[in-house]
Every structure is written in C-alpha cells, then in structure tokens.
N, CA, C and O atoms as CSV, one atom per row, in Angstrom:
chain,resi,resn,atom,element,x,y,z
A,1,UNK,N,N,-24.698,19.298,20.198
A,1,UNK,CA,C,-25.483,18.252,19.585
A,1,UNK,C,C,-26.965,18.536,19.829
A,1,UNK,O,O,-27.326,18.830,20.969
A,2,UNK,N,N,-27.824,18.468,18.850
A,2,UNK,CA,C,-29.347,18.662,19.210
A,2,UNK,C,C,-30.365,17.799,19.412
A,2,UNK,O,O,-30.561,16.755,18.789
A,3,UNK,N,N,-31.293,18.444,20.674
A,3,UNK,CA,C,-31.835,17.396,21.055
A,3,UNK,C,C,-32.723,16.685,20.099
A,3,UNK,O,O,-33.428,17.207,19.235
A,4,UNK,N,N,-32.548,14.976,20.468
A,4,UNK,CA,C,-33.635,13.783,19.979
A,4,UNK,C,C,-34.843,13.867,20.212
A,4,UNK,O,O,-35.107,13.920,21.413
A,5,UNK,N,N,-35.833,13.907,19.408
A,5,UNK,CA,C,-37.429,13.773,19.706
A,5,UNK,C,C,-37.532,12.152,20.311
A,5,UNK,O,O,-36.535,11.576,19.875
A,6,UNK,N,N,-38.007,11.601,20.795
A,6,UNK,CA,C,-38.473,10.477,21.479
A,6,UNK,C,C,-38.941,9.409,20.299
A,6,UNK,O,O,-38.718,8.207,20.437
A,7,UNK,N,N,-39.433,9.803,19.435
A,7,UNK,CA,C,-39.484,8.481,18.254
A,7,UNK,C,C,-37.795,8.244,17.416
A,7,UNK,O,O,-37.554,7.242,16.744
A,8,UNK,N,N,-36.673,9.498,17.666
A,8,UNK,CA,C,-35.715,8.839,16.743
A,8,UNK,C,C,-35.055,8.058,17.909
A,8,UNK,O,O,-34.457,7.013,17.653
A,9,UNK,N,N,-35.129,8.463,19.019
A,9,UNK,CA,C,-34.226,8.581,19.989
A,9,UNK,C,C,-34.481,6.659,20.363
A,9,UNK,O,O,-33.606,5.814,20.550
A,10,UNK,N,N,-35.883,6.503,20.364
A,10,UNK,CA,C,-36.331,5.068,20.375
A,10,UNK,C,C,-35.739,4.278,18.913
A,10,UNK,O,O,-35.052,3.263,19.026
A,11,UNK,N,N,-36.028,4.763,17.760
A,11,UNK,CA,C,-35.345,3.810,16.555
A,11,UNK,C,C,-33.719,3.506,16.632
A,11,UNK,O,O,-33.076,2.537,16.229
A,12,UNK,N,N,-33.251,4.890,17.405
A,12,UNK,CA,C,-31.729,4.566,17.796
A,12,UNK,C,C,-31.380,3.552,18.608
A,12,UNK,O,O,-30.390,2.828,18.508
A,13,UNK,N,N,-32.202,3.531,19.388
A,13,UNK,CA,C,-32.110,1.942,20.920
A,13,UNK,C,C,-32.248,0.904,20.536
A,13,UNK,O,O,-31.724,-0.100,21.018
A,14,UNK,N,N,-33.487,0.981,18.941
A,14,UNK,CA,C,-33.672,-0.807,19.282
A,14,UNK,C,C,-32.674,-1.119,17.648
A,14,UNK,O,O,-32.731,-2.305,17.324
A,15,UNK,N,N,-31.879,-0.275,16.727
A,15,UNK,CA,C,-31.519,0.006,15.821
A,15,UNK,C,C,-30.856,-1.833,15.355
A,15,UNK,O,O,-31.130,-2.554,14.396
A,16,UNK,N,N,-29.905,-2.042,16.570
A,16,UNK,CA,C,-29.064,-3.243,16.528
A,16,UNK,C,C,-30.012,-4.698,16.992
A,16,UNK,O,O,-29.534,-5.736,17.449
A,17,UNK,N,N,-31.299,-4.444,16.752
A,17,UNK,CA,C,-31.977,-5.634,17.606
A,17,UNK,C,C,-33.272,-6.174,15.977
A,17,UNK,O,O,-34.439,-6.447,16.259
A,18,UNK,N,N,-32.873,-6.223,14.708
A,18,UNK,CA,C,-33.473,-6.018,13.981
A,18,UNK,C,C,-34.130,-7.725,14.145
A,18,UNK,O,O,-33.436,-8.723,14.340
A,19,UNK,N,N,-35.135,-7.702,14.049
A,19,UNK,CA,C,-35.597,-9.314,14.198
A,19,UNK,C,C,-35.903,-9.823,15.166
A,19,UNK,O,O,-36.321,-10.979,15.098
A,20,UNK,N,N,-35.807,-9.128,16.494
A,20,UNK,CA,C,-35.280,-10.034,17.166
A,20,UNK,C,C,-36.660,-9.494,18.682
A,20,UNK,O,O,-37.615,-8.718,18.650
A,21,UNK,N,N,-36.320,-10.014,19.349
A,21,UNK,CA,C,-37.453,-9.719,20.289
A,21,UNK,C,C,-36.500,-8.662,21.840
A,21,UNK,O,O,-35.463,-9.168,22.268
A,22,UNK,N,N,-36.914,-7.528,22.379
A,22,UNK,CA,C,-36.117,-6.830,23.456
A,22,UNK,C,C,-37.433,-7.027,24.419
A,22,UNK,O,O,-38.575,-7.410,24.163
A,23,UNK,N,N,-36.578,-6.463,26.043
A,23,UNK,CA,C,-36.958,-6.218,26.943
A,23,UNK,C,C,-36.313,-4.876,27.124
A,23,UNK,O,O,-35.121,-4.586,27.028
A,24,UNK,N,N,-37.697,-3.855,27.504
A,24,UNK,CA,C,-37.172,-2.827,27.764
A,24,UNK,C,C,-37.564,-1.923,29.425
A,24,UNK,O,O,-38.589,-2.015,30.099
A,25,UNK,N,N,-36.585,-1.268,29.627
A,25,UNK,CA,C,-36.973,-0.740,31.221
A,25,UNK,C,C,-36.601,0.794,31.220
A,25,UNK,O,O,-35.615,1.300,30.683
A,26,UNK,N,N,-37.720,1.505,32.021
A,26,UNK,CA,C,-37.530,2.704,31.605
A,26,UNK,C,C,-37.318,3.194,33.218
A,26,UNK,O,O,-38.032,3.010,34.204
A,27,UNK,N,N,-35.841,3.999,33.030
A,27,UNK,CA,C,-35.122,4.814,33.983
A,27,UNK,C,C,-35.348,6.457,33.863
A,27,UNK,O,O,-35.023,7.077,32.851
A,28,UNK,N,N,-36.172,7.308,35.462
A,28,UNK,CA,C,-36.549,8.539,35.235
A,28,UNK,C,C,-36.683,8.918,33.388
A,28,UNK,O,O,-36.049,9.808,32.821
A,29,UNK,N,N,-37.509,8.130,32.843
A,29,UNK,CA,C,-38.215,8.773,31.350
A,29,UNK,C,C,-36.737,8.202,30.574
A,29,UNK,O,O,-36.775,8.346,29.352
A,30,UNK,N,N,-35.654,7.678,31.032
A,30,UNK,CA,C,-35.239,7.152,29.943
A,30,UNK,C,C,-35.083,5.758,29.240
A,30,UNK,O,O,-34.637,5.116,30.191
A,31,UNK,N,N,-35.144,5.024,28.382
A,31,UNK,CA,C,-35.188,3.829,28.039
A,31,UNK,C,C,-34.146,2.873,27.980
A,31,UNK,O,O,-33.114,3.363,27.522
A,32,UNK,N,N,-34.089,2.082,28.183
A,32,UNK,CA,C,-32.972,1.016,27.979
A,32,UNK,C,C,-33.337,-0.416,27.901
A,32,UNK,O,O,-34.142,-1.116,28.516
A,33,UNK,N,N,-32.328,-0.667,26.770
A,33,UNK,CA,C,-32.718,-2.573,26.428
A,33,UNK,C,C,-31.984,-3.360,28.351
A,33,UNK,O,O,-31.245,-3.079,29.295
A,34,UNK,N,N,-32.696,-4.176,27.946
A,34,UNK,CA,C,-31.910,-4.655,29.472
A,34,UNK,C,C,-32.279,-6.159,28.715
A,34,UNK,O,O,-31.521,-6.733,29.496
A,35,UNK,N,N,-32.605,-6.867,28.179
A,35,UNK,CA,C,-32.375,-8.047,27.598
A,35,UNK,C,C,-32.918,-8.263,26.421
A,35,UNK,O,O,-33.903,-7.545,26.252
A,36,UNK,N,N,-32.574,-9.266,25.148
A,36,UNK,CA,C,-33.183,-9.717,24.147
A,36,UNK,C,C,-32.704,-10.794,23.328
A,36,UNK,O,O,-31.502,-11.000,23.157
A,37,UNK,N,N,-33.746,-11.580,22.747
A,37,UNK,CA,C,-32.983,-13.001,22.695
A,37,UNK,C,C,-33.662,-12.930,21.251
A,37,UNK,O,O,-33.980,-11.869,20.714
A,38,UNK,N,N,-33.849,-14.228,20.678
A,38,UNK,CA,C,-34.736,-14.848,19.598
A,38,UNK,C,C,-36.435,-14.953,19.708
A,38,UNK,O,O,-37.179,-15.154,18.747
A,39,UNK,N,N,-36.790,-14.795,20.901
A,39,UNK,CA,C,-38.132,-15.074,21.353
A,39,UNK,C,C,-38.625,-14.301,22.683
A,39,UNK,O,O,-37.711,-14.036,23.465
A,40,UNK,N,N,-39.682,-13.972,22.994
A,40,UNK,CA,C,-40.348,-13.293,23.930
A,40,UNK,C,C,-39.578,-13.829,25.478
A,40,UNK,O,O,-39.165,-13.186,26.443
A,41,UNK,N,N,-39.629,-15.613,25.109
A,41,UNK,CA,C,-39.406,-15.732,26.900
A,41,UNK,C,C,-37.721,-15.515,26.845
A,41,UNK,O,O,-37.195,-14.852,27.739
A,42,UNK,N,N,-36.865,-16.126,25.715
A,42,UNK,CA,C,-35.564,-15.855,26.290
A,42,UNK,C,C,-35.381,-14.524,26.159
A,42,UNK,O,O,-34.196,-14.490,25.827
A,43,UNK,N,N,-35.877,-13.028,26.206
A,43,UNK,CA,C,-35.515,-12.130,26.481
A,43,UNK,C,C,-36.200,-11.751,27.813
A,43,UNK,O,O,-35.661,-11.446,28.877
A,44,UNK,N,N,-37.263,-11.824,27.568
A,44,UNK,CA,C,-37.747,-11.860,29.264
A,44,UNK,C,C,-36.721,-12.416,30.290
A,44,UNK,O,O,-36.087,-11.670,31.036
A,45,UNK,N,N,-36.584,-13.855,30.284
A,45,UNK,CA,C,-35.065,-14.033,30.852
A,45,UNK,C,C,-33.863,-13.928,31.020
A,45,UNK,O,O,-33.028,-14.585,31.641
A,46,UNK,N,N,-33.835,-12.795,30.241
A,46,UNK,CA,C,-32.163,-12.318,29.997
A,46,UNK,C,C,-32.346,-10.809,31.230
A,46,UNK,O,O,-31.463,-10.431,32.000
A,47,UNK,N,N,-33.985,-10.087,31.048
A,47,UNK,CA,C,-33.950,-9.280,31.595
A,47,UNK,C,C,-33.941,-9.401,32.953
A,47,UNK,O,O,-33.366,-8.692,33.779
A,48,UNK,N,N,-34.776,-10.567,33.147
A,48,UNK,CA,C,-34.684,-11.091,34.840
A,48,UNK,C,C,-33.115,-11.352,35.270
A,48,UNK,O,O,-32.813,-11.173,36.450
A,49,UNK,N,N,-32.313,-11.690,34.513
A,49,UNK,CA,C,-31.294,-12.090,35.229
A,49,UNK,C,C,-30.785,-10.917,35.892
A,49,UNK,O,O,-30.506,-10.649,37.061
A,50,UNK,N,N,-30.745,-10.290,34.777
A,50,UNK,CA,C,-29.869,-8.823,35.103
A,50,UNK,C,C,-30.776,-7.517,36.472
A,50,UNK,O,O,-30.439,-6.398,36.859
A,51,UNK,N,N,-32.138,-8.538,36.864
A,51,UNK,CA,C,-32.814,-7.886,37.997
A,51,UNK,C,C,-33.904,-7.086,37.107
A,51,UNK,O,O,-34.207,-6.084,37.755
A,52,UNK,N,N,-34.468,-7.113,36.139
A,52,UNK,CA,C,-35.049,-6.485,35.609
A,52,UNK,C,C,-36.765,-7.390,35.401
A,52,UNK,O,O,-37.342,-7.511,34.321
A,53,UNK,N,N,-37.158,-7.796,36.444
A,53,UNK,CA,C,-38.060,-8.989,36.665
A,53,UNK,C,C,-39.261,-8.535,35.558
A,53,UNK,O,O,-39.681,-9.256,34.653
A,54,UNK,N,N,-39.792,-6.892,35.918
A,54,UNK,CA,C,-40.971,-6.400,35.176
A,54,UNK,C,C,-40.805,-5.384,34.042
A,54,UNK,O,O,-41.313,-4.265,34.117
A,55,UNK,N,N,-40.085,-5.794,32.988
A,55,UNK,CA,C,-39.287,-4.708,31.520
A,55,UNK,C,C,-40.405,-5.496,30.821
A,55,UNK,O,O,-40.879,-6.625,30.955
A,56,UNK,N,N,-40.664,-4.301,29.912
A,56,UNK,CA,C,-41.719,-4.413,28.903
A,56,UNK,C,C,-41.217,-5.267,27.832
A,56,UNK,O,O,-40.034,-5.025,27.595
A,57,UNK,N,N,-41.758,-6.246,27.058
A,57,UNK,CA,C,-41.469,-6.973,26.386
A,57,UNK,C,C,-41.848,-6.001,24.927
A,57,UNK,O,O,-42.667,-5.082,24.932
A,58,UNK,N,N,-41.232,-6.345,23.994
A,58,UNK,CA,C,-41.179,-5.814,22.446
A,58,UNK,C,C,-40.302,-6.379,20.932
A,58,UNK,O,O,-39.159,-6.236,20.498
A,59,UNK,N,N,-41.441,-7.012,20.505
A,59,UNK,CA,C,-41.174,-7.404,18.947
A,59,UNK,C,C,-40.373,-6.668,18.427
A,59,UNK,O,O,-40.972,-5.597,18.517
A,60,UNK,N,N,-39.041,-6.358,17.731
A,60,UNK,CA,C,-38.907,-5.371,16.734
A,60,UNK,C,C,-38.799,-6.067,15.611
A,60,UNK,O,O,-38.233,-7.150,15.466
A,61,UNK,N,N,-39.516,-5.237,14.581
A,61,UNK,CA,C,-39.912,-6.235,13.229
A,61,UNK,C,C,-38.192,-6.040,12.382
A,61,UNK,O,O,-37.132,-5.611,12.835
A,62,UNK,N,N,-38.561,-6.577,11.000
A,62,UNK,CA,C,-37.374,-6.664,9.991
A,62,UNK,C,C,-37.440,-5.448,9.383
A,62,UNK,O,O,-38.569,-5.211,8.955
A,63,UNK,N,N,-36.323,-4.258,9.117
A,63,UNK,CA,C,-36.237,-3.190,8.769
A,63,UNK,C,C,-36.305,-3.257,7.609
A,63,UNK,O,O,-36.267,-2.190,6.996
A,64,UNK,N,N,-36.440,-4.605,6.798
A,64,UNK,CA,C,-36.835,-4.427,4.874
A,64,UNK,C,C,-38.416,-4.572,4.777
A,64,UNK,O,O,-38.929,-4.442,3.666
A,65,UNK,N,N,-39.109,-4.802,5.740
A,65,UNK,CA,C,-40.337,-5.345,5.382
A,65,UNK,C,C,-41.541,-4.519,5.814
A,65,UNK,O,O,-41.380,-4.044,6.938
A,66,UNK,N,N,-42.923,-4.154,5.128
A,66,UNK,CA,C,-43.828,-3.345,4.942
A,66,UNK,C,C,-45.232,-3.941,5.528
A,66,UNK,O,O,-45.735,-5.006,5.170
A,67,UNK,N,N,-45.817,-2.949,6.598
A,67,UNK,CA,C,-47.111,-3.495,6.898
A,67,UNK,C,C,-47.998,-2.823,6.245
A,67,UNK,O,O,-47.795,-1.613,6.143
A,68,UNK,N,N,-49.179,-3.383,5.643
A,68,UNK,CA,C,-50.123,-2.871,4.603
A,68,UNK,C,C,-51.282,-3.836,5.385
A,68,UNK,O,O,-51.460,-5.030,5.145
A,69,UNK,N,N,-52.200,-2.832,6.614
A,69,UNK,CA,C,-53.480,-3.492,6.777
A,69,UNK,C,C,-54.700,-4.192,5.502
A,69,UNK,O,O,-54.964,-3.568,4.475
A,70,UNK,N,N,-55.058,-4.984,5.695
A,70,UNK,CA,C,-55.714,-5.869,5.029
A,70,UNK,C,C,-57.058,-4.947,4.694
A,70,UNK,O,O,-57.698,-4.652,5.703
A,71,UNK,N,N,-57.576,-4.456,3.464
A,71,UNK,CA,C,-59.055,-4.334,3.347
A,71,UNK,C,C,-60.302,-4.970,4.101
A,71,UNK,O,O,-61.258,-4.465,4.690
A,72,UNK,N,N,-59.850,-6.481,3.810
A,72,UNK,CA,C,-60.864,-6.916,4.506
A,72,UNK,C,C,-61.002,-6.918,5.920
A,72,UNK,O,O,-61.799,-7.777,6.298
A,73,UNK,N,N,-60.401,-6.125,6.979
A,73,UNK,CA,C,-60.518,-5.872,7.944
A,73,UNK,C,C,-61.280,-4.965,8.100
A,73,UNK,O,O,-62.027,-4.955,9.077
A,74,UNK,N,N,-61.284,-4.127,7.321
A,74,UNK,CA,C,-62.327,-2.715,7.353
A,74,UNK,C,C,-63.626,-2.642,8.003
A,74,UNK,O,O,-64.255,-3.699,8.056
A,75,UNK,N,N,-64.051,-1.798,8.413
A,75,UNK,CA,C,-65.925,-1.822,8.809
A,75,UNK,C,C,-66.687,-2.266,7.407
A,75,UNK,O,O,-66.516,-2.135,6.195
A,76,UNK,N,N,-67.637,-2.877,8.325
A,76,UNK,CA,C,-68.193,-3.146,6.684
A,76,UNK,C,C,-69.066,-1.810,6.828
A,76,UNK,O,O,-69.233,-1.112,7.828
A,77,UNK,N,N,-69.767,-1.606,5.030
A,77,UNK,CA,C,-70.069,-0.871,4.150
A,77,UNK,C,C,-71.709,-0.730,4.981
A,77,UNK,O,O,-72.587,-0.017,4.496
C-alpha cells in the first residue's frame, strides 16, 4: 500500500465528521479525532472525558459547499 501525503491522510480522518465540529490530538506526528459533537464545547467535552483535556479544536465545513473570498476584502487600490 503507498504511502499517504499528510493532506489526504488528514481528509481521510475527518472524512465521517462532515458538519460537524472535532477535537483533535496528535500522537508521535500522528493524528486522531478523540471527540466531536454539534458544537465547539460539546466536542471539547467529549475530548476531556476521554482524558484528552488540551486536543485542538476544528470546524469541519460541509463537503458540498464553496469558499469564494469576498472582493471587498481586498487591499484597497
């Protein structure tokens, strides 16, 4: 089997979490969900339970939907 580059290897982890908010904790360079709920704090608390007090918190967005920065954010002219 050949090795994963680190961006598929990440779309593979959070693949089943579409919408939804994870906690993630990283073991010697590897990643793992360790909790995720509907919202920032109930995944934060899912990760604490399981002893995972300081896992990085992370949005994963909706896999149909497109970000297109705004023009008017731009430097102005």
């Amino acid at each position: 089997m050949p090795a994963m580059d680190n961006e598929t290897a990440f779309a593979e982890l959070i693949r089943d979490y579409e919408d939804q908010w994870v906690a993630i904790d990283d073991r010697n360079g590897v990643k793992f969900i360790v909790g995720s709920g509907k919202d920032a704090v109930e995944a934060a608390q899912a990760a604490e339970a399981k002893g995972f007090p300081d896992a990085a918190l992370l949005r994963v967005p909706s896999f149909s939907s497109t970000f297109i920065p705004s023009a008017a954010l731009a430097a102005p002219h």
